[in-house]
C-alpha positions in Angstrom: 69.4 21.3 -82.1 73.1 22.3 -82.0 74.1 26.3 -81.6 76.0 25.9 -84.7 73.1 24.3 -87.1 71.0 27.6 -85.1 73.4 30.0 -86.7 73.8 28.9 -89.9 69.8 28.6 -90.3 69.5 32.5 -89.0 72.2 33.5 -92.0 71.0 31.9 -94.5 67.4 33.2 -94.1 67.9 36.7 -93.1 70.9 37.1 -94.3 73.3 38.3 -91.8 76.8 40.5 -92.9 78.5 40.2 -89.6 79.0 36.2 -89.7 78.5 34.9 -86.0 80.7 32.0 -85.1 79.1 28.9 -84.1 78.4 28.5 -80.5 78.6 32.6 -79.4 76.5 33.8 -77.2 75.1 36.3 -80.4 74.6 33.2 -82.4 72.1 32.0 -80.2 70.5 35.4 -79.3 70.0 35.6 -83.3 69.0 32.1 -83.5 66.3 33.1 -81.0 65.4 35.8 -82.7 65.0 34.2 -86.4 62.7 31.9 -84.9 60.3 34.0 -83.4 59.8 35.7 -86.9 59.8 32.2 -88.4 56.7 31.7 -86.3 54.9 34.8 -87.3 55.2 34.9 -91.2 51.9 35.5 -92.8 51.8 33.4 -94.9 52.9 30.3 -92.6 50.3 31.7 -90.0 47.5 31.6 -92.6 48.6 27.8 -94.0 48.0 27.1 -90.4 44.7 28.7 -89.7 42.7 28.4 -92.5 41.5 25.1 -93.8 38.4 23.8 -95.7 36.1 20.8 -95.8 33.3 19.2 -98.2 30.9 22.3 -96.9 32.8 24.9 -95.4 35.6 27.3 -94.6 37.3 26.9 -91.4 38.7 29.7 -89.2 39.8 28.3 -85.4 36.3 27.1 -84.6 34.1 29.6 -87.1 32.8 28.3 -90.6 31.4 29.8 -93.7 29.6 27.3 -96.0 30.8 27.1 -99.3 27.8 27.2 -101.0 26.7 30.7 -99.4 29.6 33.1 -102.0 30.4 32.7 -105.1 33.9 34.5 -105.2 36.4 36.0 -103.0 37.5 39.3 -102.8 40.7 39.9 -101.4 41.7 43.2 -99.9 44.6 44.2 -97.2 47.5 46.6 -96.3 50.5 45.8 -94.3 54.3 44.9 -93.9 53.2 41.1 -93.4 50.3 41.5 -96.0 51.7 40.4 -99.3 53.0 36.6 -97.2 49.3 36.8 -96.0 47.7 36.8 -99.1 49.9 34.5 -100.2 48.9 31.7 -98.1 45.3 32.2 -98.5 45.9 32.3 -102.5 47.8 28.6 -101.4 44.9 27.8 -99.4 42.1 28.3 -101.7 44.0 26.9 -104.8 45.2 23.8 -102.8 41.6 23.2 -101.8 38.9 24.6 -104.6 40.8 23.3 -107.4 39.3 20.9 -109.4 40.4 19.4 -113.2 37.9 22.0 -114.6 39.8 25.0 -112.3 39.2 27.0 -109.7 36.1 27.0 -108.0 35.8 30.0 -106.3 37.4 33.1 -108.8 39.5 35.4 -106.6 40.1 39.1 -107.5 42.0 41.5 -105.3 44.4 44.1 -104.1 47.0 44.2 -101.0 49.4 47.6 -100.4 52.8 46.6 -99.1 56.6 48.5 -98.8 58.7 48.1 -101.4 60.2 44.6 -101.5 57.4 42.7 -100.4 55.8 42.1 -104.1 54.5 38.4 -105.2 53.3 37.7 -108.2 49.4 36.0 -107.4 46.8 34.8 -109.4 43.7 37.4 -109.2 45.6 39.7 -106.8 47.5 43.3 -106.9 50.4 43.8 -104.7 51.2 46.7 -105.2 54.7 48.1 -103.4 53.0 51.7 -102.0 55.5 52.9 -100.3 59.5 52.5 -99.9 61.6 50.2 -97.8 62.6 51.8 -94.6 59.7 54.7 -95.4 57.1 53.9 -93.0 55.0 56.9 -94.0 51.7 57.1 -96.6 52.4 57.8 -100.3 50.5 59.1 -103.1 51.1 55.3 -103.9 49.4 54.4 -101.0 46.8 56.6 -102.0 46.1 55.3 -105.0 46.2 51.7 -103.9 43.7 52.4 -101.6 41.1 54.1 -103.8 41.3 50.5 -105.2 40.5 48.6 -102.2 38.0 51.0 -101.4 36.1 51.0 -104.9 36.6 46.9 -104.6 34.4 46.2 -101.7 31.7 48.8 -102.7 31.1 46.8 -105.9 30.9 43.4 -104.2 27.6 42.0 -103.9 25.7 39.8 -101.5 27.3 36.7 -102.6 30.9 37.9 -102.5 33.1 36.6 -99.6 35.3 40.1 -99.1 38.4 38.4 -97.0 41.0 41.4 -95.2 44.7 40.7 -94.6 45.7 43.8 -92.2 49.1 43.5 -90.1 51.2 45.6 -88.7 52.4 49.1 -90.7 49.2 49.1 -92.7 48.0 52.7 -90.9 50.3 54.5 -93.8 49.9 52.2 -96.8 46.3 52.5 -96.1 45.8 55.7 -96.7 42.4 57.8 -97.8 42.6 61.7 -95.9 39.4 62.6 -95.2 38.1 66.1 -97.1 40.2 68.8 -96.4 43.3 67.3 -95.1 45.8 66.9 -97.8 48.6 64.2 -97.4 51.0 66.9 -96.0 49.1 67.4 -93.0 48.9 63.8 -92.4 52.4 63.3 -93.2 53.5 66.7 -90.5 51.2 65.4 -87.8 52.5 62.1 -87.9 55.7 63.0 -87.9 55.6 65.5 -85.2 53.6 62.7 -83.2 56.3 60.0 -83.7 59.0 62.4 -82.7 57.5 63.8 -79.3 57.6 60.1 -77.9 54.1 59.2 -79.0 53.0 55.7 -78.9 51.4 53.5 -81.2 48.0 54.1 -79.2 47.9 58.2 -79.4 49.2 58.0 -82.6 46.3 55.5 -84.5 44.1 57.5 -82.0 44.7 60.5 -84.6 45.4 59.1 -87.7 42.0 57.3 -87.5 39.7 60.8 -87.4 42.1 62.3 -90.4 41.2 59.3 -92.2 38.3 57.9 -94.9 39.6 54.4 -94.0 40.7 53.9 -90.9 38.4 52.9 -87.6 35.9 51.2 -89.7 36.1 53.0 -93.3 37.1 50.2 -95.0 33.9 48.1 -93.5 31.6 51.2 -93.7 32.2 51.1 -98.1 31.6 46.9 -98.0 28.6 46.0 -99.8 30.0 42.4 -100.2 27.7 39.8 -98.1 30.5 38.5 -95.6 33.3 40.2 -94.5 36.4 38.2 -92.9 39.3 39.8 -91.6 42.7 37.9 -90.6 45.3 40.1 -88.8 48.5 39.6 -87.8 49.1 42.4 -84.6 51.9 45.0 -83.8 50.1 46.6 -80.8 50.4 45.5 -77.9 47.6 43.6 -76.4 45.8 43.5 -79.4 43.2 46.0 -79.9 41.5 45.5 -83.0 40.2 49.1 -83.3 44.1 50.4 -83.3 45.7 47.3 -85.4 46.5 49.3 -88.7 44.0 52.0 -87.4 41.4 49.7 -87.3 40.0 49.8 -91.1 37.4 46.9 -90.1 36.1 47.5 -87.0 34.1 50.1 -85.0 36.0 52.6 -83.7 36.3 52.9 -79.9 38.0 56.6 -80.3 36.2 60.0 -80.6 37.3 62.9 -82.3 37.5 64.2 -79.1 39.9 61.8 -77.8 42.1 63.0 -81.1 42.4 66.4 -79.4 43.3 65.4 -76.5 46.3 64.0 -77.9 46.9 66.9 -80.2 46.8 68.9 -76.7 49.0 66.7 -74.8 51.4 66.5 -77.6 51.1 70.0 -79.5 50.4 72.2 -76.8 51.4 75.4 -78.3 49.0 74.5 -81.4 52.0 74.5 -83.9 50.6 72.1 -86.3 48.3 72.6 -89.3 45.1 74.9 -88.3 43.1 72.5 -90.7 44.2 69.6 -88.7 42.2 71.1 -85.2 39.4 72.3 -87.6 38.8 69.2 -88.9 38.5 67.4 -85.7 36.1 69.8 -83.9 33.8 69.5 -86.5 33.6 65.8 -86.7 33.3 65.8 -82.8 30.2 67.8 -83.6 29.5 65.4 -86.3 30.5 62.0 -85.5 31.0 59.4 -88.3 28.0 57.3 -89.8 27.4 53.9 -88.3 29.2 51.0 -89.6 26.1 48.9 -91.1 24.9 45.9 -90.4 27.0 42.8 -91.8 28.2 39.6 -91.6 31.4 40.3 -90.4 34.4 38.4 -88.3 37.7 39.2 -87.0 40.7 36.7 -85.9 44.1 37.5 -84.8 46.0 35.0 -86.3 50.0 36.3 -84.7 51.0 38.9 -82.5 54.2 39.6 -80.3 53.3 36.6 -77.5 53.9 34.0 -80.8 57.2 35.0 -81.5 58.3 36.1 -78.0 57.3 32.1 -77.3 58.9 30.9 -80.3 62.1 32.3 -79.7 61.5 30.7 -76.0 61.3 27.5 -77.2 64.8 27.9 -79.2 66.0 29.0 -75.6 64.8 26.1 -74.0 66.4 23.8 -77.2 69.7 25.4 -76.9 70.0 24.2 -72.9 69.4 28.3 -71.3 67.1 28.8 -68.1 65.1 31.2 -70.0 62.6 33.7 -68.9 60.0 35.4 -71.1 58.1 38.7 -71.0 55.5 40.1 -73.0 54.2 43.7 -72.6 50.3 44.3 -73.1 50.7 48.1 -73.5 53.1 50.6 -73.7 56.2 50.2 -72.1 57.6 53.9 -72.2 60.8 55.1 -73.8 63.2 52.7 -75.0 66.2 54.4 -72.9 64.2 53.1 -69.5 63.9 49.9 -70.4 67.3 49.5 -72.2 68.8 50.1 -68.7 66.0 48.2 -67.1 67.4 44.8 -69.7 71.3 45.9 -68.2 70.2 45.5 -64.2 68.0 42.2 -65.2 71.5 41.3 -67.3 73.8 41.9 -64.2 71.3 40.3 -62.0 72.2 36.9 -64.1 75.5 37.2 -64.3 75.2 37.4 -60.2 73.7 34.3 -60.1 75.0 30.9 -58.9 76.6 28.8 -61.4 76.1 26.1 -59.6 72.5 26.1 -60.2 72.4 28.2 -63.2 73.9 27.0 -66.7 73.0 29.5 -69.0 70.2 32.2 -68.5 68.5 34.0 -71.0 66.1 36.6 -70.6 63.2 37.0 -73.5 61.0 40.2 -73.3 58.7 41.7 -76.2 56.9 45.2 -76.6 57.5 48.6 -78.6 59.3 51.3 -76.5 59.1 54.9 -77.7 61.7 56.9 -78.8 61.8 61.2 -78.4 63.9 62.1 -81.3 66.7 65.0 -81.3 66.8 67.8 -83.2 67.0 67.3 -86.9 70.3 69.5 -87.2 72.3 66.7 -85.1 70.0 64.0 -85.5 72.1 60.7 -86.6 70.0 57.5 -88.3 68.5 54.9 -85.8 65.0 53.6 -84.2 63.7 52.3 -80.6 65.9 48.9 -80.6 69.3 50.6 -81.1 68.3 53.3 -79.1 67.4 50.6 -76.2 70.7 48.6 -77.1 72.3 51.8 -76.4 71.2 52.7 -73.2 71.6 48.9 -72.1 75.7 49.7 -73.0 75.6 52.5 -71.2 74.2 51.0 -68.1 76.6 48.0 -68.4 79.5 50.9 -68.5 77.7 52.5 -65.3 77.9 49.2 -63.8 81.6 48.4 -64.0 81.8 44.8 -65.0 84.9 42.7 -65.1 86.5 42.1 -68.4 85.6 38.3 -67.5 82.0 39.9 -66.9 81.4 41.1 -70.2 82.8 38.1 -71.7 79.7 36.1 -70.6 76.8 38.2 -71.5 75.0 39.2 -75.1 72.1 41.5 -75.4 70.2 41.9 -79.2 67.3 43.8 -79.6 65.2 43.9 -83.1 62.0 44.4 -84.5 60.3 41.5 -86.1 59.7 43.7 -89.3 63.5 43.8 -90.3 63.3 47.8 -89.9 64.3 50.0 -86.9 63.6 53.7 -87.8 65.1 54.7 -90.8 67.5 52.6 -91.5 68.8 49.5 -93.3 68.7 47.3 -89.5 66.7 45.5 -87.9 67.6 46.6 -84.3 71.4 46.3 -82.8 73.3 43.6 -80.5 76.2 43.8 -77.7 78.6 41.1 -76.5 82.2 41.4 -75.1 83.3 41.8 -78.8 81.5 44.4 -79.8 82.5 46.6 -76.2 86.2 45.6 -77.1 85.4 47.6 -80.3 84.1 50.3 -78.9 86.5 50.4 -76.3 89.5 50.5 -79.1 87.8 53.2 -81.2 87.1 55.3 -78.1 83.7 55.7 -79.1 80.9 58.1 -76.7 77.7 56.3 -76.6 76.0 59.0 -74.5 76.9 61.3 -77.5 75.4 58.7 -80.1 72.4 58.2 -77.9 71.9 62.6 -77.5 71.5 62.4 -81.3 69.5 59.1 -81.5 72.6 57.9 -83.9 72.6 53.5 -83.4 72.9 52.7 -86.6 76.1 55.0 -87.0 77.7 54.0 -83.4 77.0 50.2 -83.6 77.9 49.6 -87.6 81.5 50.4 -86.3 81.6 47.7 -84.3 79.9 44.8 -85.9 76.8 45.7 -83.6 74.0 46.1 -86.1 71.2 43.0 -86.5 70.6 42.8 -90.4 67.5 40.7 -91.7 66.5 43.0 -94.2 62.4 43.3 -95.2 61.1 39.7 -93.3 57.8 39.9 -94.0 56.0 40.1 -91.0 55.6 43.0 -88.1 54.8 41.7 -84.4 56.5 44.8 -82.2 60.0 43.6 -81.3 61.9 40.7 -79.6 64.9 41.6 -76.8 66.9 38.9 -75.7 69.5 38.9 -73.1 71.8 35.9 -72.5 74.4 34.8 -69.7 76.9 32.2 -69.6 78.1 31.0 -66.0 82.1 30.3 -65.6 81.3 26.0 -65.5 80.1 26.5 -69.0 82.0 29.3 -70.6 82.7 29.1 -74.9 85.2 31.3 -76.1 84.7 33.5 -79.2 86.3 33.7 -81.9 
């Protein structure tokens, strides 16, 4: 696999405006980086998983014989949802086709952001929410009264199948009684912006919510109920996956509060919201009824963190690779954390070491500024940031910085609101910076990446990819023996 043949693949599908030339350290990083979301598109992870035979459905070693539903119902919500149901729609049609048609009739409906719409046979997408937005809708709303009113009328021999992935907590979205979409909407956002992770915030937004931990399973009537997912929280618990629509809850209403008192101390959000979780502590959800019911992780953060490992490996680097099973803490910690393990390779012998590269994978947490200096920007610029800052703190030689690369993106194609993916350093991009006098400490005071790195041609650009896994950081070093020059 040559590094040029790498970059050219990683433009062409994700589209890339700052053209990398072939054989830069960048190149590679974004070569890395394309293939780890290669390996975690839905619809690819669902070709692979989900097979039939003469009898039976297959899932990893679990069946479901053929002759025990007569139709599939098709429900999800989720950034990598409309690829999923895509590939099962491939599947089934591939397989249960026969010169008189289909054999199984599928019916359905899948919420997913704007630009993720395919046209399927038998199943709604239906773009609830817009790009960059990742927030409920009325949309969202709306799509989900659907899902909801399609599993209570299945019937014992339906076969209801769930796509969930990551980002599926707003575009499945039902408020429970008495909390309107406003207070969902403030609470989230004062959650998100107070450095709350993915764990306190689902925590919440499942007791606010008619859906979420368990809902979704509570209204099935169908006889089986399957559910593929594709994870964006780390370490995979299925009761915080898209706020766990199919599964029981682990979480109490209680264990809401407590994060509405570690979080909103001085009680400054909606009264209703409190209200509304006191009383369900005192009256705790019904039981989730007995069903046939299954859940399998299909994708998560360790594929693509392994994926882009193997593109390491291909490329010729010494490669080392991370994955985080829980919350890794704020983005600016382990930006400079990615800076020291960068100067540590740089350090080492180069008469042992060709090329290093450094792979990690998780989902920092980012405390946002004040909205009246507040620039645009999420966790990976924020991280690539604090990983230039640290590389400033650390005084490298000009020859130094002309041997390393750090890139940082989510696999989703969105960081915060904004049009990136995440951002990317080399020695270019600090020669940039270095010519336009920019402050970084200032851009990273008002949480402004996207502004500080599109001056410098150090924005990642993949636009919507389909998929959400967390996010990939990769961190490369060239040794003097095998230096390439950039162009």
């Amino acid at each position: 696999m040559e590094r040029g043949q790498r970059a050219d693949l990683f433009r062409s599908q994700w589209h890339c405006v700052i053209p990398m030339a072939p054989g830069t350290l960048l190149s590679d990083a974004q070569a890395m980086f394309a293939h780890g979301v290669e390996a975690v598109l839905g619809d690819r992870l669902i070709i692979d998983s989900v097979s039939f035979d003469e009898t039976a459905m297959l899932i990893a070693d679990h069946s479901i014989r053929k002759d025990s539903f007569d139709r599939f119902v098709v429900v999800g919500a989720g950034k990598a949802s409309a690829a999923m149901a895509a590939g099962i729609s491939e599947v089934i049609r591939n397989h249960l086709t026969t010169d008189s048609g289909l054999d199984f009739p599928v019916i359905g409906h899948v919420n997913v952001p704007q630009g993720c719409h395919r046209d399927l046979p038998g199943i709604t997408i239906q773009e609830a929410r817009p790009a960059g937005v990742n927030e409920p809708t009325v949309a969202a709303i709306e799509g989900t009264d659907r899902i909801l009113q399609l599993v209570a009328d299945a019937g014992p021999r339906d076969l209801v199948i769930g796509l969930i992935s990551g980002g599926g907590s707003a575009l499945l979205c039902r408020p429970s009684p008495g909390i309107s979409l406003d207070d969902k909407l403030t609470v989230t956002r004062w959650l998100s912006s107070h450095g709350a992770d993915i764990v306190a915030l689902n925590t919440v937004r499942k007791h606010l919510s008619d859906v979420k931990g368990g809902g979704l399973l509570r209204a099935n009537r169908a006889g089986q109920f399957l559910t593929l997912v594709l994870s964006d929280v780390l370490g995979d618990p299925l009761d915080l996956i898209a706020s766990g629509p199919t599964v029981p809850d682990t979480s109490t209403a209680m264990d809401a509060l407590a994060v509405l008192d570690r979080f909103d101390p001085d009680h400054q959000l909606p009264h209703v919201v409190r209200e509304h979780l006191k009383q369900a502590a005192d009256h705790p959800a019904s039981t989730i009824a007995a069903t046939d019911h299954s859940t399998f992780v299909l994708g998560n953060n360790a594929v693509a963190v392994d994926a882009a490992g193997i593109t390491a490996e291909a490329l010729g680097y010494n490669h080392v690779m991370h994955c985080h099973r829980q919350s890794e803490g704020d983005a600016e910690s382990v930006g400079r954390h990615l800076a020291d393990l960068t100067l540590t390779m740089l350090q080492a012998d180069p008469a042992v070491h060709r090329q290093d590269a450094f792979l990690s994978g998780g989902e920092p947490t980012v405390s946002l500024a004040d909205a009246s200096i507040r620039g645009v920007g999420g966790r990976n610029g924020q991280l690539v940031l604090a990983a230039y800052a640290r590389l400033l703190e650390l005084n490298l030689t000009d020859d130094q910085w002309s041997r390393l690369a750090i890139l940082s993106g989510g696999t989703d194609g969105e960081d915060g609101p904004s049009d990136a993916a995440g951002g990317m350093i080399d020695g270019d991009v600090h020669r940039r910076i270095m010519e336009l006098g920019l402050d970084v400490h200032d851009a990273m005071r008002r949480n402004d990446s996207h502004g500080f790195l599109r001056q410098v041609g150090g924005l990642l650009l993949t636009g919507p990819t389909g998929t959400n896994v967390c996010d990939i950081r990769i961190a490369l070093v060239d040794h003097p023996k095998h230096r390439r020059h950039s162009t």
